[in-house]
C-alpha positions as protocol buffer text, in pm:
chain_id: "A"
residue {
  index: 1
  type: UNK
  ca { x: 2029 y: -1973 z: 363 }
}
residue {
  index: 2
  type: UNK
  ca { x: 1839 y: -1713 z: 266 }
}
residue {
  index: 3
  type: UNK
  ca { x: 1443 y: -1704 z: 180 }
}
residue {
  index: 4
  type: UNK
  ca { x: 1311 y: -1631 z: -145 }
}
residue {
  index: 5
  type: UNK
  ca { x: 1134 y: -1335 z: -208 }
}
residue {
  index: 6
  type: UNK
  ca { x: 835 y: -1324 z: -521 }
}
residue {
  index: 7
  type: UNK
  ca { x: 616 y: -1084 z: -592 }
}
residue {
  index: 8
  type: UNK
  ca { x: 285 y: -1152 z: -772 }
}
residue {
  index: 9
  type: UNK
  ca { x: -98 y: -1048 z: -832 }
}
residue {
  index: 10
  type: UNK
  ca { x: -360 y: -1195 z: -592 }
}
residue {
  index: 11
  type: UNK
  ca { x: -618 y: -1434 z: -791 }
}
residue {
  index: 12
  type: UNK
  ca { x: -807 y: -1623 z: -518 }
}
residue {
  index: 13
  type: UNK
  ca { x: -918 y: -1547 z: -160 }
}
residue {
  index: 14
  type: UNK
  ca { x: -1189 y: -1762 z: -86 }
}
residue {
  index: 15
  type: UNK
  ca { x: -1005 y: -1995 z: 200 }
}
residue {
  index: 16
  type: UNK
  ca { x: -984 y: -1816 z: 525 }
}
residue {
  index: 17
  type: UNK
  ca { x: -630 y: -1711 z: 575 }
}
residue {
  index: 18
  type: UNK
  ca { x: -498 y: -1849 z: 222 }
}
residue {
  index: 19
  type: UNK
  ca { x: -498 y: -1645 z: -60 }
}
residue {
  index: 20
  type: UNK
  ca { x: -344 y: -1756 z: -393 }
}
residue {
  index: 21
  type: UNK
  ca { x: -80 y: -1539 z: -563 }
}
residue {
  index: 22
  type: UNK
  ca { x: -9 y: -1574 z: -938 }
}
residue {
  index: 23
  type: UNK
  ca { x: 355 y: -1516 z: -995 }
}
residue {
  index: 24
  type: UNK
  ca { x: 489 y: -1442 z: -1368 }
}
residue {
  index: 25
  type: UNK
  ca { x: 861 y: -1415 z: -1504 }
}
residue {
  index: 26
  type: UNK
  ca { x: 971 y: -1365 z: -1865 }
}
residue {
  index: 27
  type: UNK
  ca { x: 1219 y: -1643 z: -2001 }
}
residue {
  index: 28
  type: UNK
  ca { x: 1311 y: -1614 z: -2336 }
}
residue {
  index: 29
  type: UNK
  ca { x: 1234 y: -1917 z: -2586 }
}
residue {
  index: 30
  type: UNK
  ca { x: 1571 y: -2086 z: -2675 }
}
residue {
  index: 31
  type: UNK
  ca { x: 1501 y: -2132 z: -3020 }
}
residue {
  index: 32
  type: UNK
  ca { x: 1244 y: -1855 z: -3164 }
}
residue {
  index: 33
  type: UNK
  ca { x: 1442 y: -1604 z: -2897 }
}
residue {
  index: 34
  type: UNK
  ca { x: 1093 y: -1461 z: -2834 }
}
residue {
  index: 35
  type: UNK
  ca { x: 1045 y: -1365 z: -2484 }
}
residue {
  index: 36
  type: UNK
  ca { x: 743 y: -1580 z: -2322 }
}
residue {
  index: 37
  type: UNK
  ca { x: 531 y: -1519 z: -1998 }
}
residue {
  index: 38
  type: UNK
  ca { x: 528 y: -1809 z: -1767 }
}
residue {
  index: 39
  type: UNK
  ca { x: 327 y: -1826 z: -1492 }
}
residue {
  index: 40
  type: UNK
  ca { x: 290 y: -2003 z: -1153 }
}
residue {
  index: 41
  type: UNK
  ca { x: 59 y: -2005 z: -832 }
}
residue {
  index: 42
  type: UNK
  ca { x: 168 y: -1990 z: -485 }
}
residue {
  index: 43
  type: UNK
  ca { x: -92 y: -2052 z: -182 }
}
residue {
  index: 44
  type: UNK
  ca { x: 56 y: -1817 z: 55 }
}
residue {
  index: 45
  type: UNK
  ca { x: -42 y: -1729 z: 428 }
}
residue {
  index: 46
  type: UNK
  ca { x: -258 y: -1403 z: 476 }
}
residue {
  index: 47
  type: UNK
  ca { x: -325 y: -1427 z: 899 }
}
residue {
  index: 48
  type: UNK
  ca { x: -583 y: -1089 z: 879 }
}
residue {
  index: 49
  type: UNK
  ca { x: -727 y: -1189 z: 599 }
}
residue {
  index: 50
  type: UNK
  ca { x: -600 y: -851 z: 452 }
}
residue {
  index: 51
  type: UNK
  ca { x: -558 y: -917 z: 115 }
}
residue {
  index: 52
  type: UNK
  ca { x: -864 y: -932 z: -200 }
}
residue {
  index: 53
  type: UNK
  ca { x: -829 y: -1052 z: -558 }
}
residue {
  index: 54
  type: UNK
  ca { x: -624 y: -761 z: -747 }
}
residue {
  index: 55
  type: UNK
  ca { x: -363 y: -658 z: -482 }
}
residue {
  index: 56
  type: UNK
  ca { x: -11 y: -650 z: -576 }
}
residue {
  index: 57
  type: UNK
  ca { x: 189 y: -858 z: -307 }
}
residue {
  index: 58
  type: UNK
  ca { x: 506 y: -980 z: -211 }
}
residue {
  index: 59
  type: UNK
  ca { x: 562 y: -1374 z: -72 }
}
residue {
  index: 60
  type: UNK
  ca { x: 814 y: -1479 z: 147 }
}
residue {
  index: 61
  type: UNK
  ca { x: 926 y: -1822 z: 141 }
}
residue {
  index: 62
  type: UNK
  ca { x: 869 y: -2020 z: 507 }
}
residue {
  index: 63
  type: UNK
  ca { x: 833 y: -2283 z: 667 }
}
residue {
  index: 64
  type: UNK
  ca { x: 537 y: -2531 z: 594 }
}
residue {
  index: 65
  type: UNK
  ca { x: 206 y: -2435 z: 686 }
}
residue {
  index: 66
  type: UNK
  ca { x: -4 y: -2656 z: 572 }
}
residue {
  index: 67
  type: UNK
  ca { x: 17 y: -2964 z: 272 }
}
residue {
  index: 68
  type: UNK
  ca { x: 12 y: -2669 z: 6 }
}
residue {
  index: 69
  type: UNK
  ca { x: 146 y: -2377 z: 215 }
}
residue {
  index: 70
  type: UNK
  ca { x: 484 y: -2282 z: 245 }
}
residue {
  index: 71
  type: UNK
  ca { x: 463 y: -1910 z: 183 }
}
residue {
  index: 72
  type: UNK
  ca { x: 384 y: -1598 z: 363 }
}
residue {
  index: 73
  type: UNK
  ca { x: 250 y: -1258 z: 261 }
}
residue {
  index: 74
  type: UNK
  ca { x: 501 y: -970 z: 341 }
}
residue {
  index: 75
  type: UNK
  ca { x: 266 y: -705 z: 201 }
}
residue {
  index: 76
  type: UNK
  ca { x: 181 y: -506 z: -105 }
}
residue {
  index: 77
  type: UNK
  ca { x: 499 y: -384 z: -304 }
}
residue {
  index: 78
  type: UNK
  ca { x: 617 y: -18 z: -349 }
}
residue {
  index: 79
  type: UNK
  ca { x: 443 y: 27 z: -703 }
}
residue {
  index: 80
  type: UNK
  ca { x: 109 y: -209 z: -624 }
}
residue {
  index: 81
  type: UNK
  ca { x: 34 y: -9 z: -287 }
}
residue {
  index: 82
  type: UNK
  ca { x: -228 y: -285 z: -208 }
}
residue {
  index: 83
  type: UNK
  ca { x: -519 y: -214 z: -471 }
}
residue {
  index: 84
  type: UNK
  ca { x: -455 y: -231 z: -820 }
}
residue {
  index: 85
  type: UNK
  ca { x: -711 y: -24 z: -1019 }
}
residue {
  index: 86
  type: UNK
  ca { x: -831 y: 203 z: -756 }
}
residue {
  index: 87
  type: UNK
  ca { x: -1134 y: 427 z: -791 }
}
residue {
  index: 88
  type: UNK
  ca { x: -917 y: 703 z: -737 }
}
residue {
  index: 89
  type: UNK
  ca { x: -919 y: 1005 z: -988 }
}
residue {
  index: 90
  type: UNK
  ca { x: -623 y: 1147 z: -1184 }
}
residue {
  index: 91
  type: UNK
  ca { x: -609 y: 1500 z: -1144 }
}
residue {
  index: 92
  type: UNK
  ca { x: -570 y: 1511 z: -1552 }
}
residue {
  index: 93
  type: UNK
  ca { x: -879 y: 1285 z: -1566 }
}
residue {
  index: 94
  type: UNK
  ca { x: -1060 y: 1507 z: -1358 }
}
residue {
  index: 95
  type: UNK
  ca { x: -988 y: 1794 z: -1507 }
}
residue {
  index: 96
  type: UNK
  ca { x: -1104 y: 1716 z: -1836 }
}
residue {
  index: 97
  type: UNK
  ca { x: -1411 y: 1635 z: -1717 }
}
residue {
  index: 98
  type: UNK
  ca { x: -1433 y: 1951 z: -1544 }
}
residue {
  index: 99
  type: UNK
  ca { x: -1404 y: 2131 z: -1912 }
}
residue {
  index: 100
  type: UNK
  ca { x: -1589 y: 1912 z: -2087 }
}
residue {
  index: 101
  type: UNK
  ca { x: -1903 y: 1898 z: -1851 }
}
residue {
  index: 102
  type: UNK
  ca { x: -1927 y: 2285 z: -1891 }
}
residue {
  index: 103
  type: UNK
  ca { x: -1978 y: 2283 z: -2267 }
}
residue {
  index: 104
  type: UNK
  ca { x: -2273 y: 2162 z: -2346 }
}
């Protein structure tokens, strides 16, 4: 049997080597056909203590941990590349800045 795979957005990391993973998927409403965001939060098993509120990770389903933990962190996904958000600059960003800050 194979495990399940999720991927999700980190939202907690204050136990040490727990974080908490919010996982969302789209279902569509059966009667309004409106697509709606569900979401739901897996305590997953972080052994560095790698991971901070805002990375983009995948979970892999294993065997239990703990009461609440039966999930383990493979790493951050392709897109997410750990941080979400980072501080670093777009080249287009900076380069309007760079034309803008010598007109004054």
């Amino acid at each position: 049997m194979s495990r399940r795979i999720l991927q999700g957005v980190v939202v907690s990391h204050a136990c040490d080597k727990t974080i908490v993973v919010r996982v969302e998927r789209r279902v569509m409403h059966p009667i309004y056909k409106k697509f709606i965001t569900h979401s739901k939060k897996y305590a997953a098993h972080d052994e560095h203590n790698r991971w901070h509120v805002g990375d983009l990770v995948r979970i892999e389903e294993s065997r239990p941990i703990s009461k609440r933990k039966h999930w383990v962190v493979l790493g951050a996904t392709e897109e997410g590349g750990g941080r979400r958000g980072g501080s670093a600059e777009t080249p287009a960003a900076a380069e309007t800045t760079e034309t803008t800050g010598g007109a004054a």
